[in-house]
C-alpha positions as CSV (number, residue, x, y, z in Angstrom):
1,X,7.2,12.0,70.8
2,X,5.4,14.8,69.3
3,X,8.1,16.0,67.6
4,X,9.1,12.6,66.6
5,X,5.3,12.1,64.4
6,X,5.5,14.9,63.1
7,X,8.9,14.5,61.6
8,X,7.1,11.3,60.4
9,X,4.6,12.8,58.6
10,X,6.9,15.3,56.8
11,X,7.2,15.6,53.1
12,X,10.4,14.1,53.4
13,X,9.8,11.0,55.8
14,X,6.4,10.5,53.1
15,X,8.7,10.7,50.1
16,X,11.0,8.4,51.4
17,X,8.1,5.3,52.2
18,X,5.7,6.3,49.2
19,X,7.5,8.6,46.1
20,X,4.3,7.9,44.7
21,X,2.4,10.0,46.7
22,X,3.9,12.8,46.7
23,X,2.0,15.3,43.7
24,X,2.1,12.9,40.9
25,X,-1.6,11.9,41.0
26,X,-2.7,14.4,39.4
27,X,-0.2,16.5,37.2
28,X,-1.5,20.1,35.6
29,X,-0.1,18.8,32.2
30,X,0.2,15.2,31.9
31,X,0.5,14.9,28.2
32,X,2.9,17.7,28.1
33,X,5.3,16.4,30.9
34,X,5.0,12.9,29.1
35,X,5.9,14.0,25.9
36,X,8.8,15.8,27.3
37,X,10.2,13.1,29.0
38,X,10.0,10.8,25.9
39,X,11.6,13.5,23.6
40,X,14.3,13.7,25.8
41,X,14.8,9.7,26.3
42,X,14.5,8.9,22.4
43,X,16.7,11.9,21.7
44,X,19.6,10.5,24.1
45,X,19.4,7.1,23.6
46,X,19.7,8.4,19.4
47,X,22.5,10.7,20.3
48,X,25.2,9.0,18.2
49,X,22.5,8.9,15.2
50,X,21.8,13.0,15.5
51,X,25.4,13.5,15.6
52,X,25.9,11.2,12.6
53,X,22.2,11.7,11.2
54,X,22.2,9.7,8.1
55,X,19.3,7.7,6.4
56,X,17.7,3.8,6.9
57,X,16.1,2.2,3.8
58,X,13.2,3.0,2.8
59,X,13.6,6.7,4.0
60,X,16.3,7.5,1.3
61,X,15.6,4.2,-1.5
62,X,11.8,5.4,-1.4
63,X,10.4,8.3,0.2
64,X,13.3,10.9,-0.4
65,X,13.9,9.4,-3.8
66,X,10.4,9.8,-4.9
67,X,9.8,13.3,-3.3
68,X,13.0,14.7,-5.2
69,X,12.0,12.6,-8.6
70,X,7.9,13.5,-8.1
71,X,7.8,16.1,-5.2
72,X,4.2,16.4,-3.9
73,X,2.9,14.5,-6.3
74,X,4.7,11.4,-4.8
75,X,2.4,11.5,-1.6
76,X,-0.4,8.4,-3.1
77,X,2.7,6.1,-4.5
78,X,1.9,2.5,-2.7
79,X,5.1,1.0,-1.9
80,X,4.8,-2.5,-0.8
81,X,1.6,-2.8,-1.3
82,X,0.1,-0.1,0.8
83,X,-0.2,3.7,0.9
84,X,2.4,5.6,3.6
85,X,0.7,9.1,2.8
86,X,2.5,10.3,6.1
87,X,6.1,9.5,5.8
88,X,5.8,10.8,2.2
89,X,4.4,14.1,2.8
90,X,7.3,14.2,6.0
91,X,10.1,13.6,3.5
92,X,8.5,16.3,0.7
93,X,8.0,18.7,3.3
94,X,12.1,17.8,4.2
95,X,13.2,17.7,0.8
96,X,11.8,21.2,0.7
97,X,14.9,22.9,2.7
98,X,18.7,22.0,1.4
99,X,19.4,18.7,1.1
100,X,22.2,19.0,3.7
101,X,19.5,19.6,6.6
102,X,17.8,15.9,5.7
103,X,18.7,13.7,7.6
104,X,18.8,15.4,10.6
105,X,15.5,17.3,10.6
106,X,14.4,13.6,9.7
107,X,15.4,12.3,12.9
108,X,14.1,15.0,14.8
109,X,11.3,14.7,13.4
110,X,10.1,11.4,13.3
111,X,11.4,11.3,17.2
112,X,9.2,13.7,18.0
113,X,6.2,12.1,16.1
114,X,7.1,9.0,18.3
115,X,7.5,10.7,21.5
116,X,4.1,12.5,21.0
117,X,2.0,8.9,19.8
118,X,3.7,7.1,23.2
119,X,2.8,10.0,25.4
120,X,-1.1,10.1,24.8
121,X,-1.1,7.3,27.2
122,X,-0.8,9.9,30.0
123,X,-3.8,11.8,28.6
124,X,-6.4,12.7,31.4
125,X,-8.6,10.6,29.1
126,X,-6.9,7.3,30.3
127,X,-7.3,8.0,34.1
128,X,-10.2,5.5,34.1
129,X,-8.2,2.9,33.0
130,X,-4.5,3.7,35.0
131,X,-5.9,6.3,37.4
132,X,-2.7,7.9,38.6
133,X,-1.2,10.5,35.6
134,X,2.2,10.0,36.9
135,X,1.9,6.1,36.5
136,X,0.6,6.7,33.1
137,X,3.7,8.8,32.1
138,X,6.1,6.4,33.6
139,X,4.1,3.6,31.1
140,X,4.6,6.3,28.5
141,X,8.3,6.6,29.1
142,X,8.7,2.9,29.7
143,X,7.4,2.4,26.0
144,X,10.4,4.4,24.5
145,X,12.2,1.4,26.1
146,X,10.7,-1.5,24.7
147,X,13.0,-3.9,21.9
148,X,12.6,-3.8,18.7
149,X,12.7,0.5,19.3
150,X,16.4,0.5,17.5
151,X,14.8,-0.1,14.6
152,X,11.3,1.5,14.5
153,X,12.6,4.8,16.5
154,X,13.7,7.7,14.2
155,X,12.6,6.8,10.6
156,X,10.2,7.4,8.1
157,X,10.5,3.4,7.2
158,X,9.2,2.1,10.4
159,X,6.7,4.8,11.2
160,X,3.8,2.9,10.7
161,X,4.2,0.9,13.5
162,X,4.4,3.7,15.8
163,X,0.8,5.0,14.3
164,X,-0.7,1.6,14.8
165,X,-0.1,1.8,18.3
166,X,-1.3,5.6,18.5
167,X,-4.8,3.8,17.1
168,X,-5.1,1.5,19.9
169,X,-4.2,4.3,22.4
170,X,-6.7,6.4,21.0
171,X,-9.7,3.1,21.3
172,X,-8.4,3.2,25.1
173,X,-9.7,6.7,25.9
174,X,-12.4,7.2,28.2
175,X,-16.0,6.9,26.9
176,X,-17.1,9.6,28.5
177,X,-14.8,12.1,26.3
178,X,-16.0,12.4,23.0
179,X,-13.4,11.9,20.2
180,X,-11.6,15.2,19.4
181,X,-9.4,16.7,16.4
182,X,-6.3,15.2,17.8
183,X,-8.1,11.8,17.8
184,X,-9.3,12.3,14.5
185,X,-5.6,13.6,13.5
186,X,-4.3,10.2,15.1
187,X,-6.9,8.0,13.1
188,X,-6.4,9.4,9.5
189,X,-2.3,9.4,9.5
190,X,-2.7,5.8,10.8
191,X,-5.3,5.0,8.1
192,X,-3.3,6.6,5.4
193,X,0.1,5.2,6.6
194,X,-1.0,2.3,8.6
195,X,-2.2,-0.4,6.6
196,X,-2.1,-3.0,9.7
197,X,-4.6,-0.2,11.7
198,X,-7.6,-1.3,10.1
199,X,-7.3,-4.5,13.2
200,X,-8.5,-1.8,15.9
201,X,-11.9,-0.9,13.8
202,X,-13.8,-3.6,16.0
203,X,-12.6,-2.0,18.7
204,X,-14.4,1.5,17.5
205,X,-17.4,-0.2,16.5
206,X,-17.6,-1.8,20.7
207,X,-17.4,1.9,21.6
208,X,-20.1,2.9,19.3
209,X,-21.8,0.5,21.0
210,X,-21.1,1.0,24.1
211,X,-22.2,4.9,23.9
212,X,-25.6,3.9,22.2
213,X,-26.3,1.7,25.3
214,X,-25.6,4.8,27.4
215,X,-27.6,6.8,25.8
216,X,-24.5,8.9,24.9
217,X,-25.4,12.2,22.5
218,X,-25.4,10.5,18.5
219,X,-23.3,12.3,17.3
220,X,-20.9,10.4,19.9
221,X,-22.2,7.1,18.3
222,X,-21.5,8.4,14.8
223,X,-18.3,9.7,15.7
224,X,-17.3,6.2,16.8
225,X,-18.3,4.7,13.6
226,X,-17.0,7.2,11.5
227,X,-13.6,6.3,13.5
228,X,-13.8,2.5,11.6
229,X,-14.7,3.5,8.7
230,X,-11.7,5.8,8.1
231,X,-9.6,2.4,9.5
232,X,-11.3,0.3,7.0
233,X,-11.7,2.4,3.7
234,X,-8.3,2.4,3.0
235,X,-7.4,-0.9,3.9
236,X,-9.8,-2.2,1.4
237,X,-7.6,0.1,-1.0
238,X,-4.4,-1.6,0.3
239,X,-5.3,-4.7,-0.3
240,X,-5.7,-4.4,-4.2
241,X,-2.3,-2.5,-4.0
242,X,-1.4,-5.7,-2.1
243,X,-2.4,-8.3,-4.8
244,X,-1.1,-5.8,-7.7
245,X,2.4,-5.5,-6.1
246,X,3.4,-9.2,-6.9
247,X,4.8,-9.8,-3.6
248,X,5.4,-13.8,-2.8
249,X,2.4,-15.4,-0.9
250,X,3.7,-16.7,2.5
251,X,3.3,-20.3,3.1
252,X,2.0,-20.1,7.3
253,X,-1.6,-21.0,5.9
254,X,-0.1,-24.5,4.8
255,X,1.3,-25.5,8.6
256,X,-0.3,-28.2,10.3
257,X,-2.5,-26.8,12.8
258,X,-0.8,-28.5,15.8
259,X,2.7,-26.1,14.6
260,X,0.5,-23.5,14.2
261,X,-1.2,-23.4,17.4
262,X,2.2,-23.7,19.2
263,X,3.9,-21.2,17.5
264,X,0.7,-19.0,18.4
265,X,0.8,-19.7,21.7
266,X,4.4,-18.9,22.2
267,X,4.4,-15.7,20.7
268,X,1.2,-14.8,22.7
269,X,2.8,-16.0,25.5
270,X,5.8,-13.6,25.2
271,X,4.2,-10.8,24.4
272,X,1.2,-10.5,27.3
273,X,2.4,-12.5,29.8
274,X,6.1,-13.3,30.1
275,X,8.4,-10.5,28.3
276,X,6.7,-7.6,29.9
277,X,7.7,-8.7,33.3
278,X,10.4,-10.8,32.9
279,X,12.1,-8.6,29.8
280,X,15.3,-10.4,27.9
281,X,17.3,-12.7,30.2
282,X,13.9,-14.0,32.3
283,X,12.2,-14.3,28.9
284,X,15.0,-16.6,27.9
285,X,15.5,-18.4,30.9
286,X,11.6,-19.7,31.1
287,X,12.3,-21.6,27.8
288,X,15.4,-23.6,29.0
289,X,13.3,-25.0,32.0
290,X,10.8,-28.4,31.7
291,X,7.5,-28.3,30.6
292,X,6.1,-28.3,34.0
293,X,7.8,-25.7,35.4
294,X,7.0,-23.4,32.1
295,X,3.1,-24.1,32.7
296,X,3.4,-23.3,36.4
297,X,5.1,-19.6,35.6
298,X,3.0,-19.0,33.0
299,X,-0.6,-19.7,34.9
300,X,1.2,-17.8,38.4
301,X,1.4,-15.0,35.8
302,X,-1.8,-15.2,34.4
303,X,-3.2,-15.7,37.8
304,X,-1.8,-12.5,38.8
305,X,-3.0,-10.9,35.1
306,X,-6.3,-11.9,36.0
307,X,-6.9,-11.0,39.5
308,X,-5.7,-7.2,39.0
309,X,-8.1,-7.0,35.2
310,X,-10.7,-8.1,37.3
311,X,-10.5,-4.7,39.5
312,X,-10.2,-2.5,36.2
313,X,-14.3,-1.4,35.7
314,X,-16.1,-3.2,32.9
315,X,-16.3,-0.9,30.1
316,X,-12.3,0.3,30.2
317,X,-11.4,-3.7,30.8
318,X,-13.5,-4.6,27.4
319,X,-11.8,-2.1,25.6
320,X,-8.2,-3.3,27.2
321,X,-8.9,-7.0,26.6
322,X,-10.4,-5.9,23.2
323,X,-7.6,-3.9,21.6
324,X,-5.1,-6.2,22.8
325,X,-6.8,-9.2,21.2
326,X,-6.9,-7.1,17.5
327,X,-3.0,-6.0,18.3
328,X,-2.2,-9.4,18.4
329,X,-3.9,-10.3,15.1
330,X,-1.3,-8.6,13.6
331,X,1.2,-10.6,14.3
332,X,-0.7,-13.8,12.4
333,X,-1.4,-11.2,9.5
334,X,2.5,-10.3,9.4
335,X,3.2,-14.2,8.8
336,X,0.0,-14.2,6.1
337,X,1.7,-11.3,4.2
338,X,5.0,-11.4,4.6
339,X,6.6,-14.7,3.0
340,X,8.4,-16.2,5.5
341,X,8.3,-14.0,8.6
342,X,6.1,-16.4,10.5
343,X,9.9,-18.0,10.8
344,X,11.7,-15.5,12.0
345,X,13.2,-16.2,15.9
346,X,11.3,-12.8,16.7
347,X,7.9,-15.2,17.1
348,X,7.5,-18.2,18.8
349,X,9.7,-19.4,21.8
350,X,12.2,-16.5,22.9
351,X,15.3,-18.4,22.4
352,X,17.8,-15.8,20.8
353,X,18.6,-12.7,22.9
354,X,20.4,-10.9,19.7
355,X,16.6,-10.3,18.0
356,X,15.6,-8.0,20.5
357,X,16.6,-5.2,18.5
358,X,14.7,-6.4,15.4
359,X,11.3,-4.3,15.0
360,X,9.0,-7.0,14.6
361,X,9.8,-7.6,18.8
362,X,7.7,-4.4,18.7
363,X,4.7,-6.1,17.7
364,X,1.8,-6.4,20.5
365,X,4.4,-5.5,23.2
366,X,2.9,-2.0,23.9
367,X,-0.4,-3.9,24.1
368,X,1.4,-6.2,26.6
369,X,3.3,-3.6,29.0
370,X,-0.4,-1.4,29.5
371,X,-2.0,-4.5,29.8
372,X,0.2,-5.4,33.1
373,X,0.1,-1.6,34.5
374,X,-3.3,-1.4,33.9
375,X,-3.7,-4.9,36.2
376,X,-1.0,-4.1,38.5
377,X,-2.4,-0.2,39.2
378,X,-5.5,-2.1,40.5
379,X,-3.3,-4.5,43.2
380,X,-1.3,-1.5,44.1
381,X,0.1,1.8,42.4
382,X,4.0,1.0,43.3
383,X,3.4,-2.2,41.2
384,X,2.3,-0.4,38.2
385,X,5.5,2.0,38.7
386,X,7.8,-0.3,39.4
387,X,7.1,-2.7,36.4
388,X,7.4,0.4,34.4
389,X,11.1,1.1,35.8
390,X,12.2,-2.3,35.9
391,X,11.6,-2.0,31.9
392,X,13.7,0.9,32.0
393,X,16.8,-0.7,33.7
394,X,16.6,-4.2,32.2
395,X,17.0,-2.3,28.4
396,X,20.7,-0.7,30.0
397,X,22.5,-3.2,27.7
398,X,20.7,-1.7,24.8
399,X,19.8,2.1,26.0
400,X,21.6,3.6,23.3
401,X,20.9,3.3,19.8
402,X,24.2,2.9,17.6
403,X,24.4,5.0,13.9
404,X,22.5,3.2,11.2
405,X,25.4,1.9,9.4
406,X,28.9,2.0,8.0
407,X,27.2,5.3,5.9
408,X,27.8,8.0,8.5
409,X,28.7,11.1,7.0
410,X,25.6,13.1,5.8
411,X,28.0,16.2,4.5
412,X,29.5,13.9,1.5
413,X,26.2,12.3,0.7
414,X,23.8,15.5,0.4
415,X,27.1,16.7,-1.6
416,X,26.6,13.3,-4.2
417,X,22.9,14.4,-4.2
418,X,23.1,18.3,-4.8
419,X,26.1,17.8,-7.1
420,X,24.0,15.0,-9.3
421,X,20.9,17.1,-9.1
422,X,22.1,20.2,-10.3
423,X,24.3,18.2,-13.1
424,X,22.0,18.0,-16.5
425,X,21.6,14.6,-17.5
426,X,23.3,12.9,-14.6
427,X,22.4,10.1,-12.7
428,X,24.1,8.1,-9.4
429,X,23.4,5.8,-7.3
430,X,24.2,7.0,-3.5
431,X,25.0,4.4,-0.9
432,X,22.8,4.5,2.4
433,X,22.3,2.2,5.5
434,X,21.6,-0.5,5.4
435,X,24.8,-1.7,3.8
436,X,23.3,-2.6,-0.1
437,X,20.6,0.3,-0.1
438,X,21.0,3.2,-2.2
439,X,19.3,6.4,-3.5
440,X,18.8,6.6,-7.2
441,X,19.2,9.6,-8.1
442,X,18.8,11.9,-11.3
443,X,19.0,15.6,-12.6
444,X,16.4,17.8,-11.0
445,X,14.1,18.9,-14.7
446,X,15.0,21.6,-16.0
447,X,12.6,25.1,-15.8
């Protein structure tokens, strides 16, 4: 009998009836395992775009175009109607080495500017909100898995989003941290890159708050409100680039309110409360059944939502219920300035499985997934895990991200640029991904 309990109590009986027990609690580098593991799950599921590393957009049509045509002095252009100082000083600092090396270091590098803004979930600063770090970098991992990541991993063009996100990860840190350089690092690329980013300010001005009330040191307090002020300086620049750019005015402001509130609902109730748990086919399946069942999921879910928030302490649950309501304002904002986007089968009911590779499925979702750990780590620990790998296996039909486009060999394309660069006089117009997208591109001035 003796022998028998202590066979049970071995590290292999415990691993067997609690994994998460066994020296994940408390990691010696949490951020540093997380970001590993992310790196290493972007990089694999991108393996067929490093080993045909070409460009997407914006990244060769803008931001390589412009640093060959203005180098530096490219980095304040507005494109779109808003500053991307970020992206532009990545692809001058890359247009810097031969041309042949773009579009590989590219995709290295914006993976590993990804991987690093997902992993500060499993900072030690966020143990007050998911207390367990190797939760925390499961959530972190789980993130690299999300839809709408084919399109927004691994480019310059969609590296906004990312540093929107790493602005509401930053509002979730503990208030008992003050903000540090990396924070500060996190805020300014978002502010200078991240139009959309200016939504979390609130959220900075409640921690302000919240460390006055405290009696926190003031240079906390100032810290805090030097945080939205950096989010909300250049957004007031953005949007006179905005009205100067000419871009069509959408028409969501004209809906009837009853259409409008609908089509709120339903993309609210994707992103917080169904997709996260549910992810593609229980997503679609919940809009094919009657009203009455739909309502009955939807408040079980909320149910469960609610009672696990209400275990979260009050200050890290008014910051989680905070940033996720100013994450989801930019979805609204996307259908106020983008004409026509408020109709695009990404919002509203989830009817059309084929979308969940376009990048506006991005939008809130991060908010959504650490909203349900965060609530499930407070019913139980396995929950929170095992929500996190369930996102993991139901993305299988989509783990690997294809090439970019039918434009696939880097080799001949840096050879168009190089030849055309170093040609007086010339000009040509190189073909990219999308199919349609092209780099203009003209003889480098002569010295």
């Amino acid at each position: 009998m003796g022998a028998a309990m202590a066979d049970s109590s071995s590290p292999r009986s415990r691993l067997l009836r609690r994994p998460i027990d066994l020296g994940w609690a408390r990691l010696r580098a949490p951020y540093a395992t997380a970001l590993g593991l992310c790196f290493a799950v972007l990089a694999l599921r991108s393996h067929a775009r490093l080993a045909q590393a070409h460009l997407w957009a914006e990244d060769g049509t803008v931001f390589l175009a412009d640093a060959l045509a203005h180098g530096f002095g490219a980095t304040f252009l507005p494109y779109a109607g808003y500053l991307h100082v970020v992206p532009r000083l990545m692809a001058w600092g890359l247009s810097l080495l031969p041309i042949e090396a773009f579009a590989l270091g590219l995709a290295l590098l914006t993976l590993a500017v990804d991987a690093a803004v997902f992993a500060l979930i499993a900072r030690a600063g966020y143990r007050w909100l998911v207390s367990h770090d190797g939760v925390r970098v499961l959530a972190a991992v789980a993130l690299c898995f999300l839809p709408g990541t084919w399109e927004v991993m691994g480019n310059l063009a969609n590296l906004h989003s990312v540093l929107f996100y790493g602005v509401m990860l930053v509002a979730l840190q503990d208030l008992e941290r003050p903000l540090g350089l990396a924070d500060a690092g996190v805020l300014l690329a978002a502010a200078s890159s991240s139009g959309e980013a200016v939504l979390l300010a609130p959220v900075f001005l409640l921690r302000g708050a919240m460390r006055w009330r405290d009696g926190r040191p003031r240079r906390e307090v100032v810290m805090e409100a030097l945080a939205a002020v950096a989010l909300t300086v250049p957004a007031g620049v953005n949007m006179v680039l905005f009205r100067q750019s000419g871009m069509p005015a959408s028409d969501f402001a004209t809906w009837p309110l009853s259409r409008m509130a609908e089509h709120l609902w339903n993309t609210f109730n994707v992103r917080y409360v169904l997709y996260p748990v549910l992810g593609d086919g229980g997503t679609l399946s919940y809009f094919r059944r009657p009203l009455a069942v739909r309502i009955l999921v939807a408040c079980g879910f909320v149910a469960v939502l609610v009672l696990g928030l209400r275990r979260v302490p009050a200050r890290p649950r008014a910051l989680l219920l905070a940033s996720c309501a100013c994450v989801f304002l930019l979805i609204p904002l996307t259908w106020y300035v983008r004409a026509g986007s408020a109709e695009y089968p990404t919002f509203g009911a989830f009817r059309d499985p084929g979308v969940v590779e376009d990048r506006y499925m991005l939008f809130a979702l991060p908010a959504g997934l650490l909203l349900w750990v965060a609530a499930l780590a407070r019913l139980r620990l396995s929950l929170a895990a095992g929500l996190c790998v369930c996102v993991w296996v139901l993305a299988f039909p989509r783990w690997s991200f294809e090439p970019w486009g039918p434009e696939s060999d880097w080799a001949r394309t840096a050879h168009l640029i190089r030849v055309t660069r170093e040609t007086s006089g010339a000009e040509a117009g190189v073909p990219i991904n999308p199919t349609g997208w092209w780099i203009r591109v003209r003889a480098a001035p002569s010295r």
